[in-house]
C-alpha positions as CSV (number, residue, x, y, z in Angstrom):
1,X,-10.4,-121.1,179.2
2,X,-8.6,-119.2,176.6
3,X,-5.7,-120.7,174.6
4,X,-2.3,-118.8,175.0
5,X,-1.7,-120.1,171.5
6,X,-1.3,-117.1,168.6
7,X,-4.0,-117.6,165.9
8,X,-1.8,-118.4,162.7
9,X,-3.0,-119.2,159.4
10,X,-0.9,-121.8,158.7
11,X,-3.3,-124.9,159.9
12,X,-6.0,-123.8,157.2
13,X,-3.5,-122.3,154.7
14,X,-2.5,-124.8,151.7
15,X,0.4,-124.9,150.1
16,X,0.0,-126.7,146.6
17,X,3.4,-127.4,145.2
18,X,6.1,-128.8,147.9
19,X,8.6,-128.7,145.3
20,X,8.5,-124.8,146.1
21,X,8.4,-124.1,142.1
22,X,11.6,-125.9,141.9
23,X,10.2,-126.9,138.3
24,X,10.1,-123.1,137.3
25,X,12.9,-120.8,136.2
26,X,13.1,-118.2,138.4
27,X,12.9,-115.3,135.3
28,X,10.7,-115.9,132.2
29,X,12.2,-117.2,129.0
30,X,13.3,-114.3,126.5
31,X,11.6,-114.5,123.3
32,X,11.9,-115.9,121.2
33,X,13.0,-119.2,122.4
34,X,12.9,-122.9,120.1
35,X,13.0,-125.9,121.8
36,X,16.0,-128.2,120.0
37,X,14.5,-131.2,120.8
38,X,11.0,-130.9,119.4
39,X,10.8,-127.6,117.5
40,X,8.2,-126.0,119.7
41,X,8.5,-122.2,119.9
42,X,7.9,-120.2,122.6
43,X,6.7,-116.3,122.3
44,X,4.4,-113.6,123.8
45,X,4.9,-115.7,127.1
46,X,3.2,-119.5,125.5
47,X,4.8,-122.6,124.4
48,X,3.3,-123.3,120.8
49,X,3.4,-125.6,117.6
50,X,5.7,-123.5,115.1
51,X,3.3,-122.2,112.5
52,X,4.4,-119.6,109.5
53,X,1.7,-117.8,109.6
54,X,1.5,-116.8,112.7
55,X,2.6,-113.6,113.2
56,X,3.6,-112.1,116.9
57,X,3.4,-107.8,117.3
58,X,5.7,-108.0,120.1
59,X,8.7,-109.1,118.0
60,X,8.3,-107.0,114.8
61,X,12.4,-107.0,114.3
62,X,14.3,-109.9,113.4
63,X,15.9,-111.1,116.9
64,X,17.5,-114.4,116.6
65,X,15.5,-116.7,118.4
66,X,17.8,-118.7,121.6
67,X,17.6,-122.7,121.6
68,X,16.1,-124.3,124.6
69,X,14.4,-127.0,126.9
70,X,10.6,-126.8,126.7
71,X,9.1,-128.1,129.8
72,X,7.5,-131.4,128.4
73,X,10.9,-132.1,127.0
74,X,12.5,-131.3,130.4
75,X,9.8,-134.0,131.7
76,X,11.0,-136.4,129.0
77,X,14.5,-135.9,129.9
78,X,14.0,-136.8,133.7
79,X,11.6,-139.2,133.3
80,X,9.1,-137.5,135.7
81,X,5.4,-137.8,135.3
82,X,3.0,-135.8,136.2
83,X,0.0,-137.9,135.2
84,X,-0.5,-141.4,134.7
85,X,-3.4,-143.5,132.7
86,X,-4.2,-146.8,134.0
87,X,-6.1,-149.2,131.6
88,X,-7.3,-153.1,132.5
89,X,-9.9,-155.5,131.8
90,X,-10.9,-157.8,129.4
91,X,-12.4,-155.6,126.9
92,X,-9.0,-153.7,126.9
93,X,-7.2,-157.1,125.5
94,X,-10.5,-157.7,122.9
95,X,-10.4,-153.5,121.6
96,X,-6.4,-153.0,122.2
97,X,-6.1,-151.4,119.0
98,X,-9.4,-149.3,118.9
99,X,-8.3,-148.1,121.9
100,X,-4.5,-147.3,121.3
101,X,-6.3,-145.1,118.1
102,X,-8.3,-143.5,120.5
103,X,-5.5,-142.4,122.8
104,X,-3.8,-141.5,119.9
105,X,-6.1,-139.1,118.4
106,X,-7.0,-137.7,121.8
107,X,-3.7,-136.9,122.3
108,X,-2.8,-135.2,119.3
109,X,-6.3,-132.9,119.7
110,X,-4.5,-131.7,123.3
111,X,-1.6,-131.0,121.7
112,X,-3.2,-128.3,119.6
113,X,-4.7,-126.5,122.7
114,X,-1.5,-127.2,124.6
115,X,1.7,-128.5,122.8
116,X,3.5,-129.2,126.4
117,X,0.8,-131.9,127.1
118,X,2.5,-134.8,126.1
119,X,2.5,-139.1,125.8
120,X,5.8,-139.6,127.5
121,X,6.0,-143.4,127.6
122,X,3.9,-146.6,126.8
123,X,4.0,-149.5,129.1
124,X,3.0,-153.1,129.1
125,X,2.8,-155.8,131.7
126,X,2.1,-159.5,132.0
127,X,-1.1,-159.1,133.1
128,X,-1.9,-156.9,130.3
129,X,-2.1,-153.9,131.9
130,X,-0.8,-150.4,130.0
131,X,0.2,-147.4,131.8
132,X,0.6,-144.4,130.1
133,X,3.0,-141.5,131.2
134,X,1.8,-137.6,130.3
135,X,3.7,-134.6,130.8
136,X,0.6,-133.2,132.8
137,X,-2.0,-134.2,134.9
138,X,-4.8,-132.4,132.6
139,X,-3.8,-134.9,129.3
140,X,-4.1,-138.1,131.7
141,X,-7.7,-136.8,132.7
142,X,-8.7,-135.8,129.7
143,X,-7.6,-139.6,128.5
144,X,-9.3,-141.0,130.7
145,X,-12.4,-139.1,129.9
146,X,-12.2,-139.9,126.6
147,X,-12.0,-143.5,126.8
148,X,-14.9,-143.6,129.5
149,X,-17.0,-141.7,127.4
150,X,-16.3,-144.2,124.0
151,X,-16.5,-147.2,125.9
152,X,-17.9,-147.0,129.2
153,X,-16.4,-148.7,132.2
154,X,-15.1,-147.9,135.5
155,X,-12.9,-144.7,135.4
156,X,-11.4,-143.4,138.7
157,X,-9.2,-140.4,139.0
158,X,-6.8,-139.6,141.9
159,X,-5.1,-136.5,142.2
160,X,-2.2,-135.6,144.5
161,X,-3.2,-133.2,147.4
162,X,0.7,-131.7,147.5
163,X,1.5,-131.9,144.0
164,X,0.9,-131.3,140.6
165,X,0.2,-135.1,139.4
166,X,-2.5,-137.4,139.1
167,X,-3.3,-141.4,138.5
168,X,-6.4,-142.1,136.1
169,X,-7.7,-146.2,136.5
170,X,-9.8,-147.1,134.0
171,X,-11.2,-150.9,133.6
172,X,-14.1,-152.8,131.5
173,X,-14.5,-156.4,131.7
């Protein structure tokens, strides 16, 4: 028997981001933009550290450059997440300051490839548990990585199915 039903590809068609790009601007930035709260600058359509030397072809004139909200500062603002780093165990409470280093360093080395990748917030609980907010899901994983691959462990990562975010657990006893 044949289903009257219209074949539609909405039952296998995904849609990624239920926020509908709500997060986005609906134009592109003019350049050149600086972000007032960390200095960032944004041309040729990137967010980047601000660096004399570089030198962009597409703004050879002097055009005064527009202050601005960078994304990871927008994140900051809100206090939304989009990644989080989970770390527990024993060996965590014995190696807390290797560790922290570790994090540290990892971070800054992300920053260079992307400057919007960001530590938003440290926290500590009782049990001596730290979570870790990022600005994106990619600096929690890479994280995560990076402390499973110095120290071993249990890592797990879970990433959202809807939206851009994901929860990193790592744990060592």
């Amino acid at each position: 028997m044949r289903s009257q039903k219209r074949y539609t590809t909405q039952a296998i068609t995904k849609r990624v981001d239920h926020e509908a790009g709500r997060h986005r601007t609906a134009r592109a930035l003019a350049e050149p933009a600086i972000c007032e709260v960390c200095g960032d600058v944004y041309a040729d359509r990137r967010w980047s550290k601000p660096d004399p030397e570089r030198f962009s072809k597409k703004h050879p004139h002097f055009r005064p450059a527009q202050r601005v909200l960078c994304p990871a500062c927008k994140r900051v603002r809100n206090g939304v997440p989009s990644g989080y780093l989970h770390l527990e165990g024993q060996f965590l409470s014995d190696h807390r300051e290797e560790i922290e280093q570790l994090i540290h360093n990892e971070a800054d080395r992300a920053s260079v490839d992307n400057p919007l990748a960001r530590i938003m917030k440290w926290e500590k609980d009782k049990k001596g548990i730290i979570t870790i907010l990022t600005t994106t899901e990619h600096l929690a994983q890479r994280l995560g990585h990076a402390i499973y691959k110095a120290y071993n462990g249990k890592v797990r990562y879970d990433f959202s199915h809807e939206n851009k975010f994901a929860h990193v657990w790592w744990s060592r006893s």
